[in-house]
BALOBA-1460 file (C-alpha; in Angstrom, 3 decimals):
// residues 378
<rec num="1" residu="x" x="79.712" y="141.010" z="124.598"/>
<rec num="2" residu="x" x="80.740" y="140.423" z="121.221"/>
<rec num="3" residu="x" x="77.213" y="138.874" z="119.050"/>
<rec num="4" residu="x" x="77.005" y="135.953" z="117.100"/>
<rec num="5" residu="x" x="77.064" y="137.563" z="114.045"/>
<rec num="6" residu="x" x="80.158" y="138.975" z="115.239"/>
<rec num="7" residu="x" x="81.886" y="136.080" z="115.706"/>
<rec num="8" residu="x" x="80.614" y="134.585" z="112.528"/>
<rec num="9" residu="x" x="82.188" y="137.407" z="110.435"/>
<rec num="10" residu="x" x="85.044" y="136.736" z="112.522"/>
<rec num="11" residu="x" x="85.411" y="133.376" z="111.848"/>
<rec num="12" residu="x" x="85.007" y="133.912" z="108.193"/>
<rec num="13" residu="x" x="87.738" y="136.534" z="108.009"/>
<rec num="14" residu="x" x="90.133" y="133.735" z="109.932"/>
<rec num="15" residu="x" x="89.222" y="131.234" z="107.249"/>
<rec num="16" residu="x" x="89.544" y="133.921" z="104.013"/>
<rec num="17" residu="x" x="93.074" y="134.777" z="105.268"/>
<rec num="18" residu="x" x="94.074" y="131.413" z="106.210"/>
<rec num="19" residu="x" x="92.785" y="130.506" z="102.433"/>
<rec num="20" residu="x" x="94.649" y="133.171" z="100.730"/>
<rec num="21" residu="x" x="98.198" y="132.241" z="102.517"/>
<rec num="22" residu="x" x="97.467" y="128.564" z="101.168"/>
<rec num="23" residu="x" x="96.287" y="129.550" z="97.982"/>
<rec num="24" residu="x" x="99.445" y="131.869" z="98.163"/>
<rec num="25" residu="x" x="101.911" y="129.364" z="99.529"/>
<rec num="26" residu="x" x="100.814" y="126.926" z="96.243"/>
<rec num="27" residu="x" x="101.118" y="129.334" z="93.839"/>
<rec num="28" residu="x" x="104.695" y="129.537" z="95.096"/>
<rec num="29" residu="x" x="105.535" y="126.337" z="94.767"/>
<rec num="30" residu="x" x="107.431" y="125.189" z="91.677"/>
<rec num="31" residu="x" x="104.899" y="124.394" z="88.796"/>
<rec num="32" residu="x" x="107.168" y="120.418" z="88.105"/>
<rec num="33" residu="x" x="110.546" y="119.188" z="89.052"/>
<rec num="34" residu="x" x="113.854" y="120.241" z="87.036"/>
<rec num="35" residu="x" x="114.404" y="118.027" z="84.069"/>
<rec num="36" residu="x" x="118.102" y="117.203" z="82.671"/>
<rec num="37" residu="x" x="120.215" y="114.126" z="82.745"/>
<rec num="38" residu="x" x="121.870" y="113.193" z="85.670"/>
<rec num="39" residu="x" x="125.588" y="114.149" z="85.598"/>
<rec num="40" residu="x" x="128.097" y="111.090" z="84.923"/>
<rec num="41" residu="x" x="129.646" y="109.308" z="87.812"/>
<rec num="42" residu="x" x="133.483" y="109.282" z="86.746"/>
<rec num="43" residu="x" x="135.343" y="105.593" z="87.090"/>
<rec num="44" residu="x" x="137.764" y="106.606" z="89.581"/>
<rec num="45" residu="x" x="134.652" y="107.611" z="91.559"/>
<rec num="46" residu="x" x="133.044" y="104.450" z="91.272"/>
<rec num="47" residu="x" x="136.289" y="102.476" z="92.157"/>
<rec num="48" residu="x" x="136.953" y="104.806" z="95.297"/>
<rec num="49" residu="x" x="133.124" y="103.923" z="96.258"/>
<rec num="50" residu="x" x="133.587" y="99.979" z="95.931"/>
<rec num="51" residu="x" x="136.961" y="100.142" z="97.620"/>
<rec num="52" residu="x" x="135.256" y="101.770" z="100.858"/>
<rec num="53" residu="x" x="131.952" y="99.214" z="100.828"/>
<rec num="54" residu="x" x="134.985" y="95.973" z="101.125"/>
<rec num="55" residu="x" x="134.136" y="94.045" z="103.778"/>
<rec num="56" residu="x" x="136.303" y="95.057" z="106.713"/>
<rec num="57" residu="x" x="136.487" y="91.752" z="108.815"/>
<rec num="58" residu="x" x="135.200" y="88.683" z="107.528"/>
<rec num="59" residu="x" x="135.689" y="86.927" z="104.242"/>
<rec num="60" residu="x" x="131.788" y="86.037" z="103.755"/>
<rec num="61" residu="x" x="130.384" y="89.439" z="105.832"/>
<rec num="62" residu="x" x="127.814" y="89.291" z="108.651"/>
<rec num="63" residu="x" x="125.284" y="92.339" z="107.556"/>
<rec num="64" residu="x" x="122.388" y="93.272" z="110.121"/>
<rec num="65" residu="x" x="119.486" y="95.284" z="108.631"/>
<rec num="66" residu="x" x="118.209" y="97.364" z="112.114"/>
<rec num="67" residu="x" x="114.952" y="98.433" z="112.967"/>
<rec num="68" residu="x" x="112.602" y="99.863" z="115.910"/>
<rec num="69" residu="x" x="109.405" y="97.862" z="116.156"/>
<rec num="70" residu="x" x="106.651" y="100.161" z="115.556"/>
<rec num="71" residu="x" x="107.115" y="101.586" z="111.764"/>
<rec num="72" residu="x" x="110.249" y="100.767" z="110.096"/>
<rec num="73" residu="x" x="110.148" y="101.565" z="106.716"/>
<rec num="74" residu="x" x="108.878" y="98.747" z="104.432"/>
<rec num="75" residu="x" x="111.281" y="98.872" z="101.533"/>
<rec num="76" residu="x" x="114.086" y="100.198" z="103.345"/>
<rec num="77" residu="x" x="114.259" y="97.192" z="105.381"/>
<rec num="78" residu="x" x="112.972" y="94.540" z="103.450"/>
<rec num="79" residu="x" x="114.400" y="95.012" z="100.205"/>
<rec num="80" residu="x" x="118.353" y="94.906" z="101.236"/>
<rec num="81" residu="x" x="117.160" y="91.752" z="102.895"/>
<rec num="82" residu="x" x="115.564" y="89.842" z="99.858"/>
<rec num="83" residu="x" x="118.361" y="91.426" z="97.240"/>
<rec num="84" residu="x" x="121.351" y="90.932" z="99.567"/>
<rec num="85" residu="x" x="119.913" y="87.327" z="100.775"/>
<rec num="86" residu="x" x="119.461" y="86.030" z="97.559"/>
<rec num="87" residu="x" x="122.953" y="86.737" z="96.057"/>
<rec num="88" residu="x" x="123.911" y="84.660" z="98.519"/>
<rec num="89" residu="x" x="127.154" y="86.167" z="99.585"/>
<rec num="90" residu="x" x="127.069" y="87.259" z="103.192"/>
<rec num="91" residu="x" x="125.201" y="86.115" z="105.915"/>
<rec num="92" residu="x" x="121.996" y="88.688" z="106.514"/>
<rec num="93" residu="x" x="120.082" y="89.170" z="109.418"/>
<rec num="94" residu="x" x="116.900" y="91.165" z="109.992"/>
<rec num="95" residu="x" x="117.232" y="92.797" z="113.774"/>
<rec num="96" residu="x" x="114.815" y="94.560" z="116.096"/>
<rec num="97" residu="x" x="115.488" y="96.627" z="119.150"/>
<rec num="98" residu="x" x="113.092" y="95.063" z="121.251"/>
<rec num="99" residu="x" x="111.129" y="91.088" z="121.219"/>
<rec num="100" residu="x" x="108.182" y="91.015" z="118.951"/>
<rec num="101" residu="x" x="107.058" y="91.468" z="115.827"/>
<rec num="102" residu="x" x="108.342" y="94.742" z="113.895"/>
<rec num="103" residu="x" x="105.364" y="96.639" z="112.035"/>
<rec num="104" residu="x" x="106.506" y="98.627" z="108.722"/>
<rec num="105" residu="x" x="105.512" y="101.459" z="107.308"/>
<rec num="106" residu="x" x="103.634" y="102.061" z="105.223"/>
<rec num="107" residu="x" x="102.453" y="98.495" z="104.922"/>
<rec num="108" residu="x" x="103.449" y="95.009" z="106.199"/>
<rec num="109" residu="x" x="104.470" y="93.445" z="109.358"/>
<rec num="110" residu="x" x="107.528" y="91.106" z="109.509"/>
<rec num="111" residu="x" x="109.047" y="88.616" z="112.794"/>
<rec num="112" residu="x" x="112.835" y="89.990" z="112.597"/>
<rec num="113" residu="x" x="115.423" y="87.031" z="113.272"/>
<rec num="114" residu="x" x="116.529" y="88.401" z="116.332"/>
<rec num="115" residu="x" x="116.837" y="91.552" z="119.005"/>
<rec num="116" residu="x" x="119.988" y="93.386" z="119.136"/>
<rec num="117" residu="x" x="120.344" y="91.748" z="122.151"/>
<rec num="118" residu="x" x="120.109" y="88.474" z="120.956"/>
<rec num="119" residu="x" x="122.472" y="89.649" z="117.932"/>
<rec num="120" residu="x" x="124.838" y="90.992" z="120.231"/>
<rec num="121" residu="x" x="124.840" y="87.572" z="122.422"/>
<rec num="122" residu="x" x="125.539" y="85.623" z="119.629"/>
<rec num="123" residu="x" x="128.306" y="87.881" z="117.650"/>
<rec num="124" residu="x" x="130.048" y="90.365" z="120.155"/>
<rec num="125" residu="x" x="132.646" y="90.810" z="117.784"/>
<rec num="126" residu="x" x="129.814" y="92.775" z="115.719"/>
<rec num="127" residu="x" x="128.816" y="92.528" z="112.093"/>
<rec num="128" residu="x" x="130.377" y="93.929" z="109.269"/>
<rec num="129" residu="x" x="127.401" y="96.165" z="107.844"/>
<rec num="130" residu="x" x="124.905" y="97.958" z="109.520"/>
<rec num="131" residu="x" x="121.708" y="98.623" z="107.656"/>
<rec num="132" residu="x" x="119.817" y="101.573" z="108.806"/>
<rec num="133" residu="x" x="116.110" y="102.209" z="107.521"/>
<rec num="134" residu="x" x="113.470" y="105.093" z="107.780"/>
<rec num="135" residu="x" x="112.261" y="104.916" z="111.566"/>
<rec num="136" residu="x" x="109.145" y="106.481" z="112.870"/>
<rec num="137" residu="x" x="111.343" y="108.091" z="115.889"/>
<rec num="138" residu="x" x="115.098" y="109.494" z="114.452"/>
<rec num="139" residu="x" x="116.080" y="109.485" z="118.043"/>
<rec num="140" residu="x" x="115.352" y="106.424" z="119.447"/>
<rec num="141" residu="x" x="117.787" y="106.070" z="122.080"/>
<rec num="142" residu="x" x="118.171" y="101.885" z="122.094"/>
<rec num="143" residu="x" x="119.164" y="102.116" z="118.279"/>
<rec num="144" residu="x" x="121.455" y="104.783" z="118.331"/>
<rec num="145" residu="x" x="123.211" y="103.847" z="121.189"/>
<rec num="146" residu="x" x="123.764" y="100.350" z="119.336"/>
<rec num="147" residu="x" x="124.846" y="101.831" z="115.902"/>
<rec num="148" residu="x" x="127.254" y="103.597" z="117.616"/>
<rec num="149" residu="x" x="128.729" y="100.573" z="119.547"/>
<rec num="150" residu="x" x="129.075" y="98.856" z="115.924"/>
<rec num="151" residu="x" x="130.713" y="101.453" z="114.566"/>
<rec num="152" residu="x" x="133.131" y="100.509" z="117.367"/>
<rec num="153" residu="x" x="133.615" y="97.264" z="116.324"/>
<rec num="154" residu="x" x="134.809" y="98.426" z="112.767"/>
<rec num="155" residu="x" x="130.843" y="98.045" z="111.217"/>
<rec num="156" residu="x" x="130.844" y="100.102" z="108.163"/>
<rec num="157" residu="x" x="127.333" y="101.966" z="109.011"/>
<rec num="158" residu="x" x="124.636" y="102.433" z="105.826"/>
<rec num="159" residu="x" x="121.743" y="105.044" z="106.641"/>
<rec num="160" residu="x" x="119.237" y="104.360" z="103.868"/>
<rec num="161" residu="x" x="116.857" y="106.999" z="102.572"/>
<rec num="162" residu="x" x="116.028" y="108.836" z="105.638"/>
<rec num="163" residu="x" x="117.402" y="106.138" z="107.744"/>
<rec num="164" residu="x" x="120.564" y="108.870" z="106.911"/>
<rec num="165" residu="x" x="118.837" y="111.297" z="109.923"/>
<rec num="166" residu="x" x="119.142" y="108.137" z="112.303"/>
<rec num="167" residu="x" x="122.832" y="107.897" z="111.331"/>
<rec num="168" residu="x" x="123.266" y="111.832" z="111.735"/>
<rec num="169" residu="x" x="121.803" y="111.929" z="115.300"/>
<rec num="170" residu="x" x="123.950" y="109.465" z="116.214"/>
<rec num="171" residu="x" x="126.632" y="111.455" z="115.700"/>
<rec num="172" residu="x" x="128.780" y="109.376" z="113.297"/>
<rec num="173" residu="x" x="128.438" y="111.644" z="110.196"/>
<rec num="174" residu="x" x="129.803" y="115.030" z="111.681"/>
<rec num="175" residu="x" x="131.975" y="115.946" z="109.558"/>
<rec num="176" residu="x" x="131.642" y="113.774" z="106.644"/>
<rec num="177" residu="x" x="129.471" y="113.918" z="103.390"/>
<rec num="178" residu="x" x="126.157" y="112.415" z="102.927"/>
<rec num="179" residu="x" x="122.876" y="112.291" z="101.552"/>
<rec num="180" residu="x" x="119.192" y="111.047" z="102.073"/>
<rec num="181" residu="x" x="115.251" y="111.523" z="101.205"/>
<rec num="182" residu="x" x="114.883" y="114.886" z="99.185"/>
<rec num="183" residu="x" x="112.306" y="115.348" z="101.437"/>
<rec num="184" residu="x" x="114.714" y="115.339" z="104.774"/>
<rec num="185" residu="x" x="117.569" y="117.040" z="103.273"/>
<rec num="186" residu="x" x="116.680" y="120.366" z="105.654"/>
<rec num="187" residu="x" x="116.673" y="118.152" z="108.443"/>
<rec num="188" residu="x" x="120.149" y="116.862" z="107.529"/>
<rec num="189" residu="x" x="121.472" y="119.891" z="106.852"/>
<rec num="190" residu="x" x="120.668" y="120.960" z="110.649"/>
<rec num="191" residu="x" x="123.741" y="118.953" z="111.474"/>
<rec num="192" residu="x" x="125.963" y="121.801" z="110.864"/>
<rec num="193" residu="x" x="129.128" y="119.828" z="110.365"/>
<rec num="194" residu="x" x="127.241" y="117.318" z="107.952"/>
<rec num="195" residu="x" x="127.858" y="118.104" z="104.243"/>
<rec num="196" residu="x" x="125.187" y="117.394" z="101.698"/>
<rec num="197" residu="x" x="126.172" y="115.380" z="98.801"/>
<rec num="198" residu="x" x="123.923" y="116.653" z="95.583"/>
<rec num="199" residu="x" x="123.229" y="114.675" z="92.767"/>
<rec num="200" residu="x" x="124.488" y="111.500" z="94.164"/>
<rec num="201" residu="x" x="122.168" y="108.271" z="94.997"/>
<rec num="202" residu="x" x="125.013" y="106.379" z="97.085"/>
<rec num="203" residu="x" x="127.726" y="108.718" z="99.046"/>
<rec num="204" residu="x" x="130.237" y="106.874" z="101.029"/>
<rec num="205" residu="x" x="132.576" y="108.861" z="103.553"/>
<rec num="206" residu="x" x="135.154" y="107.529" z="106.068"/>
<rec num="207" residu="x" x="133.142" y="104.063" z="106.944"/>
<rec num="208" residu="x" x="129.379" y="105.832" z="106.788"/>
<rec num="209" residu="x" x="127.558" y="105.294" z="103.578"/>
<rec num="210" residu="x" x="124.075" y="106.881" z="103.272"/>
<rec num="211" residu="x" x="121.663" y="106.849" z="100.048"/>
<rec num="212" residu="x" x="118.457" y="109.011" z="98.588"/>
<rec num="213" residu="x" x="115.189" y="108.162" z="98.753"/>
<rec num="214" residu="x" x="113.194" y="104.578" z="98.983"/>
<rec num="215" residu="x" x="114.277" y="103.185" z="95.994"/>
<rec num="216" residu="x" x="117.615" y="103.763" z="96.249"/>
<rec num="217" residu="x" x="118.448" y="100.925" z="98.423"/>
<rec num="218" residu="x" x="117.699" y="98.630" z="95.485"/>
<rec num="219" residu="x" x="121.475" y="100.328" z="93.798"/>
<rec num="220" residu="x" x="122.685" y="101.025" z="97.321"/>
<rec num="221" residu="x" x="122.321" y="96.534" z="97.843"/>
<rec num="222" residu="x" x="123.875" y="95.921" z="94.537"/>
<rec num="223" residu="x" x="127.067" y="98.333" z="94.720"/>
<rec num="224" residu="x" x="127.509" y="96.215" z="98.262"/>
<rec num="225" residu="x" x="127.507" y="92.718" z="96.163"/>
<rec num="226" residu="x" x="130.010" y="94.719" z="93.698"/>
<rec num="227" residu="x" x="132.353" y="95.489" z="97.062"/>
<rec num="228" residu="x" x="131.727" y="92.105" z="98.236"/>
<rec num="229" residu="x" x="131.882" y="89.224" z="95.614"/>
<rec num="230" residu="x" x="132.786" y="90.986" z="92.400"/>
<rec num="231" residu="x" x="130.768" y="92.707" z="89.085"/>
<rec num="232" residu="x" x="129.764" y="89.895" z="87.471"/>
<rec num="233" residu="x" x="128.354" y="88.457" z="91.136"/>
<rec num="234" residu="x" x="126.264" y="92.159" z="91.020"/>
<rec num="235" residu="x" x="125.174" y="92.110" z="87.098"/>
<rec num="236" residu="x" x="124.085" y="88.267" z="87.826"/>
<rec num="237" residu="x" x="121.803" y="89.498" z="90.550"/>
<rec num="238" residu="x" x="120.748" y="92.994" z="88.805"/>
<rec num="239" residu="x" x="119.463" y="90.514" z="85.622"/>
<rec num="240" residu="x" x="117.232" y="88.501" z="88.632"/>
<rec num="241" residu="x" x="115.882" y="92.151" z="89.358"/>
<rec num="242" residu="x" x="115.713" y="93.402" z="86.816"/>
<rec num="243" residu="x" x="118.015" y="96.431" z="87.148"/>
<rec num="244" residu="x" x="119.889" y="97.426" z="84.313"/>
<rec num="245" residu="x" x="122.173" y="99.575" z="86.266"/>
<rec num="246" residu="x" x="122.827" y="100.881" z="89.587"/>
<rec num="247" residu="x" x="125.695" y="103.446" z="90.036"/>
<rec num="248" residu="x" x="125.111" y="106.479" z="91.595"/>
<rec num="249" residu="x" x="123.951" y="108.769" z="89.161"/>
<rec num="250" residu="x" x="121.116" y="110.730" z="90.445"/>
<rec num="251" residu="x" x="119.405" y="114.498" z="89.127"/>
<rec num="252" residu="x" x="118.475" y="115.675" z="93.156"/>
<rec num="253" residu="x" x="116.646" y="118.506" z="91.409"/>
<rec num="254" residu="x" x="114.363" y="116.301" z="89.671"/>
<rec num="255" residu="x" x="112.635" y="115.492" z="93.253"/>
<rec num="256" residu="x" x="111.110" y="118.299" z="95.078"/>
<rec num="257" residu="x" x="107.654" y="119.610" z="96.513"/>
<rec num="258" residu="x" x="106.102" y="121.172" z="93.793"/>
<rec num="259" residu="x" x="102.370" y="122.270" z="93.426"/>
<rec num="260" residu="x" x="101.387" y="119.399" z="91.764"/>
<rec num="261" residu="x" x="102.454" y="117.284" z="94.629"/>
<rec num="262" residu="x" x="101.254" y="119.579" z="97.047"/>
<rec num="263" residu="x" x="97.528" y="119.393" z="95.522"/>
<rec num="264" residu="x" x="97.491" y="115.936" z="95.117"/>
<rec num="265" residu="x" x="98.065" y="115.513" z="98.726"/>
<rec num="266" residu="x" x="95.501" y="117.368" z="99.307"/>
<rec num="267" residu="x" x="93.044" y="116.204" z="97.175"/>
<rec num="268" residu="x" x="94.060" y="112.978" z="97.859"/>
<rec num="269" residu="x" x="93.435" y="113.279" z="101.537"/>
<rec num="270" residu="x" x="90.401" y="115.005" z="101.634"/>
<rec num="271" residu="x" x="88.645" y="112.293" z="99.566"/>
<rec num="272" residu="x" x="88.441" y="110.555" z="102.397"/>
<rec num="273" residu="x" x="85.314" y="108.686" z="101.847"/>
<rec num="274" residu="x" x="87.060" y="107.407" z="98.342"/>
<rec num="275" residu="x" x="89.849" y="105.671" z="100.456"/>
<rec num="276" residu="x" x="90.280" y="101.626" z="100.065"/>
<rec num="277" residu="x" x="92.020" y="98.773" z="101.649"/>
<rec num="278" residu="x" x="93.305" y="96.307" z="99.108"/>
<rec num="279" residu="x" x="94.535" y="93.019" z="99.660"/>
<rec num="280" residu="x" x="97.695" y="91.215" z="98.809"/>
<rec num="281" residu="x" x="97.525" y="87.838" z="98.679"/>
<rec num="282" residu="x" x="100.193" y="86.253" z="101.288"/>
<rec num="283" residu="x" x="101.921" y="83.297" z="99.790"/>
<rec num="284" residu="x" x="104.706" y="80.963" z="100.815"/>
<rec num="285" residu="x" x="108.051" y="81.883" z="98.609"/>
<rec num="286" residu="x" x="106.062" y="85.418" z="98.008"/>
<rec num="287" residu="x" x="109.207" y="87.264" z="96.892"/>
<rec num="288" residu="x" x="110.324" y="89.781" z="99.794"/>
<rec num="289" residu="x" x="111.263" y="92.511" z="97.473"/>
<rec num="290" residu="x" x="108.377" y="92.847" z="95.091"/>
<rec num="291" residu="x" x="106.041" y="92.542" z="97.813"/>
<rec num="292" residu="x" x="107.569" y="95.360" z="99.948"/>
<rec num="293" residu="x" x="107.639" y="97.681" z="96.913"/>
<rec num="294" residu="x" x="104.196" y="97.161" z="95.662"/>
<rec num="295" residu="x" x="102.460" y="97.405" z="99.266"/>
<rec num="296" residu="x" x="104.653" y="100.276" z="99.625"/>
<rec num="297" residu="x" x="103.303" y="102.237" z="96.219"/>
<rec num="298" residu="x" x="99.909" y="101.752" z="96.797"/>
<rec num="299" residu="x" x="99.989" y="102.516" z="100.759"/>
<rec num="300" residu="x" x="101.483" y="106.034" z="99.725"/>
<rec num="301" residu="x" x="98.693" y="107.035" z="97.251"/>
<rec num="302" residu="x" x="96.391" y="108.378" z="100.247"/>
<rec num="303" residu="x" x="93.727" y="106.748" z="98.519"/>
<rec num="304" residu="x" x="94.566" y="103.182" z="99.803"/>
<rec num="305" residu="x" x="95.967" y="100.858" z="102.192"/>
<rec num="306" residu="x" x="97.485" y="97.763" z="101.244"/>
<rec num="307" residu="x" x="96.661" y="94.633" z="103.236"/>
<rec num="308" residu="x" x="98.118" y="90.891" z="103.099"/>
<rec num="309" residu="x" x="95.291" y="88.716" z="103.580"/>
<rec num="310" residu="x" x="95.795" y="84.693" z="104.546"/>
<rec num="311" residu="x" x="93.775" y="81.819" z="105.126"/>
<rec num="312" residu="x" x="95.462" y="81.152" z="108.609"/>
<rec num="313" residu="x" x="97.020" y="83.807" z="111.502"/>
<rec num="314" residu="x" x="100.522" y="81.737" z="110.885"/>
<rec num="315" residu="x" x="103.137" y="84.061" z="109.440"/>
<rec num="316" residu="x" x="104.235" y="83.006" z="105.955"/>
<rec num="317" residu="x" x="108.433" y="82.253" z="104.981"/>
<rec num="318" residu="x" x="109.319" y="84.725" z="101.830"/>
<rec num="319" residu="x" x="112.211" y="83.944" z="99.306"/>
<rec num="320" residu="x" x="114.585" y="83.920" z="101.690"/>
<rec num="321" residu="x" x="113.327" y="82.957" z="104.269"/>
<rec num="322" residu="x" x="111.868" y="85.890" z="106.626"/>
<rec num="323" residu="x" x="108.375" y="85.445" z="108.441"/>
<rec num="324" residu="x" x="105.823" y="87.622" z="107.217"/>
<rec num="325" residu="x" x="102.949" y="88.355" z="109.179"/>
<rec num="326" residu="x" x="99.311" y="88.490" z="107.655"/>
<rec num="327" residu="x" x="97.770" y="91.509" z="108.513"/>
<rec num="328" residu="x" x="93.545" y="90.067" z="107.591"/>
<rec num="329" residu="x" x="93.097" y="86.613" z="108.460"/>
<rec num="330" residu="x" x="91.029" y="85.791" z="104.941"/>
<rec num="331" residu="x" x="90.194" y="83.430" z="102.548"/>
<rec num="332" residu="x" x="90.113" y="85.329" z="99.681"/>
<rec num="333" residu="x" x="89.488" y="89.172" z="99.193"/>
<rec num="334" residu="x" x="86.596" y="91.314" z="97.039"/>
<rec num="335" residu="x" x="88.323" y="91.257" z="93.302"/>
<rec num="336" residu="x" x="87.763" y="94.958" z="92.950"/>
<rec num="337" residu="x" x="89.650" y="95.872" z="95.777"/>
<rec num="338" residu="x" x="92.417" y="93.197" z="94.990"/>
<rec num="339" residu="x" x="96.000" y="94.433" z="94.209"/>
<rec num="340" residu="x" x="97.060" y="93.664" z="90.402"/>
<rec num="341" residu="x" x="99.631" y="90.702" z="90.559"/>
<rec num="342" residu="x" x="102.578" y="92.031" z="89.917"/>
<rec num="343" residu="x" x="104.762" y="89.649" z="92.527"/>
<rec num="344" residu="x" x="105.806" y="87.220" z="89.417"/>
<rec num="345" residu="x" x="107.826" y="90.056" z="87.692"/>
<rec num="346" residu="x" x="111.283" y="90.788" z="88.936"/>
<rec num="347" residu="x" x="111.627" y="93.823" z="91.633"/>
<rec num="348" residu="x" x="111.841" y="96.475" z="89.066"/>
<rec num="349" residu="x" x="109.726" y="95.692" z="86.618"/>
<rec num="350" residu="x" x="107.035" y="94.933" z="89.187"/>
<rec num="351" residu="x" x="107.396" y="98.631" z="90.308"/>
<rec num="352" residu="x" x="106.531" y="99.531" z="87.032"/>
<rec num="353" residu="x" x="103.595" y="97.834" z="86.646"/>
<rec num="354" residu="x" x="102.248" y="98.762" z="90.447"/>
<rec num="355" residu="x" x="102.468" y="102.690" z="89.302"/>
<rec num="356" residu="x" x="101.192" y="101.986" z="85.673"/>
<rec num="357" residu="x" x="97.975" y="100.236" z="87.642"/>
<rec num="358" residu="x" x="97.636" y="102.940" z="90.116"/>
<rec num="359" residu="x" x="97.908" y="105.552" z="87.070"/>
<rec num="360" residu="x" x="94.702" y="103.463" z="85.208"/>
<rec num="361" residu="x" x="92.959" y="103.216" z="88.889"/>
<rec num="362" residu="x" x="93.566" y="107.062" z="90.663"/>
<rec num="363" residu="x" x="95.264" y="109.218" z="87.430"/>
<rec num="364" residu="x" x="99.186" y="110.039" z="86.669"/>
<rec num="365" residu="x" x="99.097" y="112.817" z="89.175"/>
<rec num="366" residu="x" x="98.510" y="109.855" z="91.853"/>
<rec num="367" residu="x" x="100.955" y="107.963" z="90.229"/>
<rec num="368" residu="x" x="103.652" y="110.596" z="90.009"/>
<rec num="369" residu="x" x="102.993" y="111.696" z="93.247"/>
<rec num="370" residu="x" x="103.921" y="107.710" z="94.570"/>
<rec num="371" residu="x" x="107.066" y="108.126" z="92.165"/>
<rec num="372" residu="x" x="108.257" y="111.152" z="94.233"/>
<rec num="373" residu="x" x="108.121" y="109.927" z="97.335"/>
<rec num="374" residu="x" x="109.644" y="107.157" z="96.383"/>
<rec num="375" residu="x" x="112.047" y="108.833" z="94.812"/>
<rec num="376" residu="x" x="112.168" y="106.484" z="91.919"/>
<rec num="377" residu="x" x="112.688" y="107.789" z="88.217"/>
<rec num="378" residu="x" x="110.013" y="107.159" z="86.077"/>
């Protein structure tokens, strides 16, 4: 029978090794992204991508943002809503696959306007844009099953960020180009027929349009306004959030798991006892967009959670009008652990400020690593 001082020594050869292939495995990793500029989108590009996002059926376009209920990604589903709803030229709809509440992730919880079901009740002729978010499940069965059936009705499909693998496994991008999340890339590049698209934030192919990471459905909505109601309808609306441009340039390279990102992960993960839950004050009118991007950045630290807080369970009408849920039934909330208002600046610029506050509160390596996985250039 091997002795317990066996097994120790055992045990502490298993952990050396296992420490020297991580220790190994880092070292590997790149020491920071590429830098460069990201290469020029031509006109005739641009033009070719605005003639495929016109609405195919309807004058003023019906445009139905789809998710599953638990963990939708926030900003992938809530900021085409508020940008899209507030330029006021199509009719948008928030949609989940089944009655109830749908819970975001990494932070929020929203009361959709309707189930597919309901949707399809009410317009059987189908919308004219499908919005496709992040999901917690790429393979839900309900919600691929009714992307495909819009497709049928002439629906001119958008995967967003890695809302593009939901897209793929329905099928509808064999054989067309596309991109998504650097972070998913391998897993849409298991789609053998499925060509990846590099250095591109917004690829549109044969009625399938599919974007980069998180951020990227803040260009992604305002290239749609361009298809749909003109530039100077898009530049009015890109001046409300404050966007000074939104084409599709994008540097892929410039996002990637490197070692810095890989050890604040860690670090970040292991300081468990150091984690927080901050509150966002839930407000009336709160602005959809800002609010989805700031509870998103600081829910992706791994040092905090972001919480809405309100004085009463009753869920609270943004901007433009969707039902957000409280998730702490509060009066107020500790100042210390309060987020930094940021909801008063436009979209962007509130972005800004969220990672310049989470720099002063966990470091720039926190803040950078938020960046990445938003994919937003800093």
């Amino acid at each position: 029978m091997m002795s317990w001082r066996n097994l120790a020594w055992t045990a502490l050869g298993g952990m050396t090794l296992l420490a020297g292939i991580g220790a190994t495995w880092l070292l590997l990793l790149p020491a920071a992204p590429a830098s460069g500029t990201a290469p020029a989108i031509s006109r005739d590009e641009t033009e070719s991508t605005l003639a495929a996002l016109k609405p195919p059926k309807r004058k003023r376009p019906l445009i139905a943002i789809v998710g599953i209920n638990d963990m939708s990604e926030t900003t992938d589903y809530l900021m085409p809503y508020g940008i899209l709803a507030r330029a006021d030229i199509a009719d948008v709809l928030t949609l989940s696959t089944q009655p109830g509440p749908v819970t975001l992730y990494p932070a929020l919880k929203v009361q959709p306007h309707a189930t597919i079901a309901e949707f399809d009740a009410a317009h059987p002729d189908g919308a004219d844009y499908v919005i496709v978010p992040a999901m917690s499940r790429d393979d839900d069965a309900t919600v691929l099953h009714w992307i495909r059936s819009q497709a049928g009705k002439g629906a001119i499909v958008i995967g967003v960020c890695v809302g593009a693998t939901v897209v793929a496994n329905t099928g509808l991008l064999d054989g067309k180009r596309a991109t998504t999340h650097w972070y998913s890339v391998g897993d849409l590049k298991k789609h053998s027929t499925i060509r990846y698209a590099a250095d591109r934030r917004l690829v549109v192919d044969q009625g399938i349009a599919t974007t980069t990471g998180i951020t990227a459905s803040m260009p992604m909505a305002l290239t749609l306004i361009e298809a749909i109601a003109g530039r100077a309808k898009a530049e009015a609306v890109a001046g409300v959030i404050g966007l000074a441009r939104w084409d599709a340039r994008h540097r892929s390279d410039a996002f990637s798991f490197t070692r810095p990102f890989a050890l604040t992960a860690i670090a970040n993960t292991l300081a468990f006892w150091k984690r927080e839950q901050l509150g966002i004050a839930l407000t009336p009118d709160v602005d959809e967009v800002s609010l989805a991007l700031i509870a998103d950045a600081w829910s992706r630290t791994y040092r905090s959670r972001a919480l809405t807080f309100a004085a009463t369970a009753e869920a609270r009408t943004s901007r433009s009008g969707l039902r957000i849920l409280p998730d702490r039934i509060a009066g107020s909330w500790p100042a210390e652990q309060a987020v930094p208002d940021s909801g008063a600046s436009p979209p962007a610029r509130a972005l800004d400020e969220t990672l310049r506050a989470i720099e002063t509160r966990y470091g720039a390596r926190t803040a950078d690593f938020v960046a990445m996985q938003l994919e937003y250039p800093r």
